[in-house]
N, C-alpha and C positions, 0 to 999 in steps of 0.2 A: 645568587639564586641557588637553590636548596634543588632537591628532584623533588618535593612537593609544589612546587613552585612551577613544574615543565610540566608534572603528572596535571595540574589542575586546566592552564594552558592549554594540555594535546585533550583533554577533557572536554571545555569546550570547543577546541576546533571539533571535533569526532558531533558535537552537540548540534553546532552550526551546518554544518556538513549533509547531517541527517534531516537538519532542517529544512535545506534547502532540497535536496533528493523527494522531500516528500511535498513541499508547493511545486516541485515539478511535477510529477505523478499525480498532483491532484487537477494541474492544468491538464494536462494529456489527457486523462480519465475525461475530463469535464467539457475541452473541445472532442473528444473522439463520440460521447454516446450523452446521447438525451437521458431529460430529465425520466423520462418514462421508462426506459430499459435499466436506469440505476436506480429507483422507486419499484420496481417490479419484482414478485415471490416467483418470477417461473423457473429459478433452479431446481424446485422440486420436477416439477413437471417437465424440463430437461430430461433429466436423471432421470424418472419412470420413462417416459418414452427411449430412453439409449437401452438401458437394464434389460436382461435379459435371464428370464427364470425359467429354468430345467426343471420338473421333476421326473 
């Protein structure tokens, strides 16, 4: 086996890897908050309410 042969290899493990990182994060995400707080625009409304303007 050549190092294109290991590079492609550690390629997909890095592939698989991330794959898997990210069906976890989507389970955690999905048992942690309802369908309605991940469907919902109130980051804006957040952000004005914390923001604070001086002049």
């Amino acid at each position: 086996m050549d190092i294109w042969n290991f590079a492609e290899y550690a390629a997909w493990a890095v592939s698989g890897i991330l794959a898997i990182i990210i069906v976890l994060d989507w389970i955690r995400i999905d048992t942690t908050y309802s369908s309605e707080v991940l469907t919902s625009s109130r980051e804006g409304e957040i952000e004005a309410m914390t923001e604070e303007h001086r002049l």
